[in-house]
VEXLO-554480 format. One record per residue (C-alpha): residue in one letter; x, y negated, z negated. Coordinates in steps of 0.25 Angstrom, whole numbers, plus 5000, padded with zeros to 4 digits. Each point is the difference from the previous one (the first is absolute). Layout:
<nodes>
aXYZ...
</nodes>
This chain:
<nodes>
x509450575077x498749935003x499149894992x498950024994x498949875002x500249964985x501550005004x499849935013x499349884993x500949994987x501249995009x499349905007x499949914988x501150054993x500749884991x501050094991x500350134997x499950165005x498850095006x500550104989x498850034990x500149964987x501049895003x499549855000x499649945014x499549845001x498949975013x499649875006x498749994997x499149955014x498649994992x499649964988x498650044993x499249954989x498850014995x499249914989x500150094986x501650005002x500449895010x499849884990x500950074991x501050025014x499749845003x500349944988x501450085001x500349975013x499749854996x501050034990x501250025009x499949855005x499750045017x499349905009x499550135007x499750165004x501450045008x499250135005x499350025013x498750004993x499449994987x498650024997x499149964986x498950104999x498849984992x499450114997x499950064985x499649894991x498749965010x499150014987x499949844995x499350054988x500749874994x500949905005x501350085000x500050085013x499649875008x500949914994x501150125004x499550005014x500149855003x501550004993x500250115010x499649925012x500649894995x501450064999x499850085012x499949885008x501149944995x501150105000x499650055013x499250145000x498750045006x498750014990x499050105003x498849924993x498950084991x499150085008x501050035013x500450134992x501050114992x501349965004x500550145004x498850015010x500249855005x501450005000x500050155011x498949935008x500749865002x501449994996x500850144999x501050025010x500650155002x501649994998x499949874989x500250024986x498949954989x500149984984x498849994995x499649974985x498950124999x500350144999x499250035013x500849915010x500550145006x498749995009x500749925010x500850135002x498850065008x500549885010x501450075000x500449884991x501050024988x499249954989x500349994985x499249964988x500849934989x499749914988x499749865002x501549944998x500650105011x499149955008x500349854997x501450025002x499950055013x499049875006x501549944994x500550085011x500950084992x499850175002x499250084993x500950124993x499650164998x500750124998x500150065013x498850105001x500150155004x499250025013x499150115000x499350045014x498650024998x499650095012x498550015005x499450105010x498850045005x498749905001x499249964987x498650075001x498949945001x499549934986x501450014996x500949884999x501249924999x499749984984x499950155000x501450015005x500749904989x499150074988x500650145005x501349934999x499749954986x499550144997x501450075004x500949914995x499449894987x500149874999x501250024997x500550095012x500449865007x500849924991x501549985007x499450035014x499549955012x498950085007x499949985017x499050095007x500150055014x499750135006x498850045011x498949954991x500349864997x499749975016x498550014995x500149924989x499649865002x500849884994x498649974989x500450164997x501450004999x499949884990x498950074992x501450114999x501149894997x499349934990x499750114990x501450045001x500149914990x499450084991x501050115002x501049904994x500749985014x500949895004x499249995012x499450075012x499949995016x499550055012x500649985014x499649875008x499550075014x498750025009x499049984986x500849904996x499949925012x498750015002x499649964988x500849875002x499349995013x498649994994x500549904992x500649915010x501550024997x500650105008x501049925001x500450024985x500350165005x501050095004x500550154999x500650044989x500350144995x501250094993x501150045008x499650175006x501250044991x499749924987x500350074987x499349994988x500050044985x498750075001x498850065009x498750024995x499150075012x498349984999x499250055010x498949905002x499150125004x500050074988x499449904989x498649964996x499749884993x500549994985x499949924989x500949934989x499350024985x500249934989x500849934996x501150025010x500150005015x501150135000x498650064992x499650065015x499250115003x499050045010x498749935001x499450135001x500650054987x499749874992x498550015003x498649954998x500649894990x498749894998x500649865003x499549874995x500849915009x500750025014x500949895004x500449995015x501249905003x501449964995x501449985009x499950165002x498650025006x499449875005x500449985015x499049995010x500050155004x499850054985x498749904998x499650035014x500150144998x499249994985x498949925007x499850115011x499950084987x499049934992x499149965013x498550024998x500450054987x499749964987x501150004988x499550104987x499249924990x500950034989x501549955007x500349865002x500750005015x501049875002x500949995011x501049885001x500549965014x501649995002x499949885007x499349905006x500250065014x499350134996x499049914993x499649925014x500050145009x499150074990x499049894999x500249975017x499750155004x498850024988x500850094993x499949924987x498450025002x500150144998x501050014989x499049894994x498750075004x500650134991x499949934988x501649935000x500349914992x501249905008x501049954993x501149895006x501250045008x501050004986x500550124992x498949984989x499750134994x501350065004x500849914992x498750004988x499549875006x498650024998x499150115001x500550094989x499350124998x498950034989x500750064988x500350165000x499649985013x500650085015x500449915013x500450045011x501149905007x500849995012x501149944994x501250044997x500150004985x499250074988x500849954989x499250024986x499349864998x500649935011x498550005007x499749914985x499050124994x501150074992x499150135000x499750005014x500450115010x500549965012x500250105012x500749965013x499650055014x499949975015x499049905005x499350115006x499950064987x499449874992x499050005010x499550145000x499949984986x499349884997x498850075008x500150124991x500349944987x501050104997x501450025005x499750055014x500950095012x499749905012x500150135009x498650034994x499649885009x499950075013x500849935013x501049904998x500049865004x501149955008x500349885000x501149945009x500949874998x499549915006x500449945014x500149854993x499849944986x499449884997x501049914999x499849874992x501049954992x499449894994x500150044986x501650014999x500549854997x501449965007x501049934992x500049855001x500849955010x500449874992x500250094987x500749884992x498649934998x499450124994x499650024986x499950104991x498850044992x500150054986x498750044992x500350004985x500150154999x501450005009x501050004989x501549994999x500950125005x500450064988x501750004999x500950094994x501549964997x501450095002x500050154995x500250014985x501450074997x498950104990x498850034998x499150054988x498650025000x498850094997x499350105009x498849935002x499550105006x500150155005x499350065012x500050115009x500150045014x499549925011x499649864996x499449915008x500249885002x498649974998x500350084985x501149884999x499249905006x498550015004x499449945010x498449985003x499249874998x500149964986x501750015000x500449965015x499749855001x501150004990x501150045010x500449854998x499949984986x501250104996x499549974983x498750045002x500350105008x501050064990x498950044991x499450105009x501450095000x499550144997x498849964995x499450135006x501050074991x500149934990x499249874998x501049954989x501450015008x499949865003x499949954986x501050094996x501049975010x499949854995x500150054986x501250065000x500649925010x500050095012x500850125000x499950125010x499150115006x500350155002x499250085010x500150145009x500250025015x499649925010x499849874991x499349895009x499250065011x499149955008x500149865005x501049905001x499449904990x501149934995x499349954989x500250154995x501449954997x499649844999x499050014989x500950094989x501449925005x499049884994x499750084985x501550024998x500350155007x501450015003x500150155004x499050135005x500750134996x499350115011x500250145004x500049925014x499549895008x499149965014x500849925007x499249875002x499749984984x501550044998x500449865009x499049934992x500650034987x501549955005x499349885007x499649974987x501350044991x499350124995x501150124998x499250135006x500750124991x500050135005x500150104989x501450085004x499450124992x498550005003x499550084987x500749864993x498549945002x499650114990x500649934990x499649875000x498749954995x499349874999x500549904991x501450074999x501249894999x500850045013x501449915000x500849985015x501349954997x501149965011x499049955011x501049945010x500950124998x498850115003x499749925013x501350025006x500350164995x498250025002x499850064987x499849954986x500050064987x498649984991x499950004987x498750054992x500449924986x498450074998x500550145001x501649984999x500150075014x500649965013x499950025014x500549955013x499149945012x500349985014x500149865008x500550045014x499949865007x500549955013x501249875000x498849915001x499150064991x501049964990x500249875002x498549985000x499850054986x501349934996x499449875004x498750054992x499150015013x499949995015x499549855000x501249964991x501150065009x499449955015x499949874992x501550004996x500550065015x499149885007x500749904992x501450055004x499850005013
</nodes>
């Protein structure tokens, strides 16, 4: 029986265990990403574990999120991160040059290598036929250690395109059709690799657009194949020699098929305040918009802009929407301003903002309140763009553009004849903004600003546990409900006490003082606790207040790792009508943890209600000895120092 490409490359990098979904596989880890609102967090940790340097192929330090120096905090962050950088060996990619998924496809990626990245949207890369995962920010320490980065093997589902997109039709339309059929949860346990007769079209800024939202259908990863696109691209960036063929075996098997013709959609739209909340922009209609925002690591390559430039050319934006357009990267920066497009886009009435995630990740340019913004991002969480009663929508660039003319959500197809734009021949290449590690790394010191706390530590697992439910929620918590981003609370990303006060404050602004009230206790929620990104902090920050345990009706599979990095038990109710019968402030009691780690269930007692119930722990050998050492830092302290 033939591979499939996923297959291909985890054999490749295989360290232990079996291709069998489901069952626990560890990968050598070729790449490392990190970027600035979680890699001081993934620093300090790797500093931790006592190394002189990175044993990966390449590590590079992004700073892209915390580029607002509104204070002292974010620029003290990025001189730590320079600092550290050169010292420990990894490549930084300074302020300005750009979003790390974006920078990271046009400079480094590699079809074939495998990357662990600490954001959620590192599965760009697999529009480069790379085997990319996001992970929280110790996972990603662990493997610059050059220890393998462990997952339940995924299902692989085919995800077959036919046909040829029409025109004003495009590759975000084909990821929000996917989040449409299946949810954002239709993903989770999975691995989606495209291929059919529609991907040879579909250029590697396009097929990225595709991999990187697949995060938001809660999968592991996704991937195209490395072929003619794909070295072309790598061509016009001068590194051919970085390609080569890759694709699944004729006769690969796989656990699923999902079939779209590419001819049959139109452009779509996600509503608030999810991206699964799709429907067609013609259905949706004429809804006013105060703001449209054009950019983020989904929609801000050099053919998107060019292509919203061609748009907006001799036009002017509509007196009542705000138009902003942030540029992926420095390189798509330089091209637009060389060939006169960022004239145009400027002449319309754009406002520019820097090559960083800014809006996307609520840094900066929140909307008026009650107001309606129209984003290509890949995101539309409730209060995650910082105006809590705003209504975020999520389209195609070509869609953004056609709006911000009109002043309502607009079907671009309206516009008449579409522009083409082709990938370029040659990119500007200039490098000059990425920083090699020191060569004499031992003279190097490392710069800590005031705001760069301590790791918080947590000792061995208690033998049991009693606490309070601190708090119940429902189905589909973020991790921006857990731990909120935007400009006032990220420059904390180092200071784990301060940051500490924001948990759930979009819930519920007294959790935190709660929490240190009663001493920590624990937090009981529905399905699919802990989408989105792979912030570790969501995990981090109530590890720091005293939670000791989530109960869930289930679990994404990046926050589910953070919480045993951390020595946080994730619970899964046995019976799911058990989170009925809980409520906030019950007494919940685990006796026997050792024991229930071994068999993978526990009893609870309610001492509140008298009632009990039992909750799952299925864990892998490792994930075991992980929680039994009371985190992922403790236990790949304690193997170092037996070796």
């Amino acid at each position: 029986m033939g591979l499939t490409l996923a297959e291909k490359i985890i054999e490749n990098h295989l360290v232990s265990g079996k291709m069998e979904p489901g069952k626990e596989i560890a990968l050598r880890i070729d790449q490392t990403l990190t970027q600035d609102a979680t890699g001081t967090m993934a620093y300090l940790q790797f500093e931790a574990l006592g190394l002189d340097r990175v044993k990966t192929k390449l590590s590079v330090s992004y700073v892209d999120h915390n580029t607002l120096q509104a204070s002292f905090e974010n620029a003290d962050d990025h001189r730590f991160l320079q600092s550290i950088a050169a010292r420990y060996g990894i490549y930084f990619s300074r302020p300005g040059n750009g979003i790390c998924h974006q920078v990271h496809l046009e400079r480094f990626g590699v079809p074939g290598a495998t990357l662990l990245g600490s954001d959620s949207h590192t599965p760009t890369a697999g529009g480069l036929g790379m085997l990319a995962f996001g992970a929280g920010g110790l996972d990603v320490a662990v493997a610059m250690a050059g220890r393998p980065f462990y997952l339940k093997m995924p299902e692989i589902v085919r995800v077959n395109l036919t046909g040829k997109l029409p025109p004003w039709v495009t590759a975000k339309d084909i990821i929000l059709e996917l989040l449409r059929r299946l949810s954002v949860k239709g993903g989770v346990g999975k691995i989606f690799e495209y291929g059919g007769d529609g991907i040879k079209n579909l250029t590697v800024p396009e097929r990225a657009t595709i991999t990187n939202m697949g995060a938001e259908l809660g999968a592991t990863t996704s991937l195209f194949p490395s072929d003619e696109q794909t070295r072309l691209f790598l061509k016009a960036q001068n590194r051919e020699e970085a390609w080569q063929p890759l694709a699944p075996d004729p006769d690969a098997r796989y656990s699923e098929t999902i079939t779209i013709d590419l001819s049959t959609l139109e452009p779509l739209v996600a509503c608030p305040h999810s991206p699964d909340a799709v429907r067609k922009v013609t259905e949706v209609g004429p809804v006013p918009l105060n703001q449209v925002a054009i950019g983020s690591c989904t929609n801000s390559s050099y053919t998107d802009l060019m292509r919203v430039a061609a748009i907006l050319k001799g036009k002017t934006v509509h007196p009542n929407t705000s138009l902003v357009i942030s540029p992926g990267s420095r390189q798509v920066l330089l091209m637009l301003a060389e060939n006169g497009a960022l004239a145009d886009l400027l002449a319309a009435g754009a406002r520019l903002l820097e090559s960083a995630c800014g809006p996307c990740i609520g840094m900066g340019q929140a909307p008026c309140s009650g107001g309606n913004s129209l984003r290509t991002f890949n995101r539309n969480f409730e209060g995650r763009s910082g105006t809590k009663d705003a209504q975020i929508y999520l389209a195609s660039p070509e869609v953004a553009a056609a709006s911000a003319l009109t002043g309502v959500l607009t079907d671009p197809r309206t516009l008449g004849e579409y522009p083409e734009i082709p990938l370029p021949e040659e990119f500007i290449i200039d490098d000059s903004m990425i920083i090699p590690p020191a060569a004499d790394s031992a003279n190097v010191s490392i710069v800590r600003g005031p705001n760069i706390k301590p790791l918080p530590r947590r000792g061995p697992l208690a033998k049991s546990l009693t606490g309070s439910v601190l708090i119940k929620v429902g189905a589909n918590i973020t991790t921006d409900h857990i731990m909120p981003a935007g400009a006032k609370i990220l420059p904390l990303r180092s200071n784990i006490p301060a940051i500490a006060e924001y948990v759930f404050s979009g819930i519920d602004p007294g959790f935190a003082a709660r929490a240190k009230e009663k001493g920590g206790g624990f937090i009981v929620a529905g399905e699919n606790y802990g989408q989105g990104s792979s912030r570790e902090h969501a995990a981090l920050a109530p590890m720091s207040l005293g939670i000791t345990a989530v109960f869930a009706r289930s679990f994404a599979r990046i926050h589910r790792s953070n919480l045993i990095n951390f020595g946080i038990l994730p619970l899964v109710f046995s019976d799911p009508a058990d989170y009925e019968g809980i409520s906030q402030d019950d007494l919940l009691h685990l006796g026997d943890i050792e024991e229930g780690i071994d068999r993978g269930e526990l009893l609870v007692e309610n001492k509140s209600t008298g009632r009990k119930f039992r909750v799952l722990l299925p864990l892998g050998e490792r994930e075991k000895e992980i929680l039994r050492a009371g985190g992922l830092l403790n236990l790949t302290k304690q193997q170092a120092e037996g070796e």
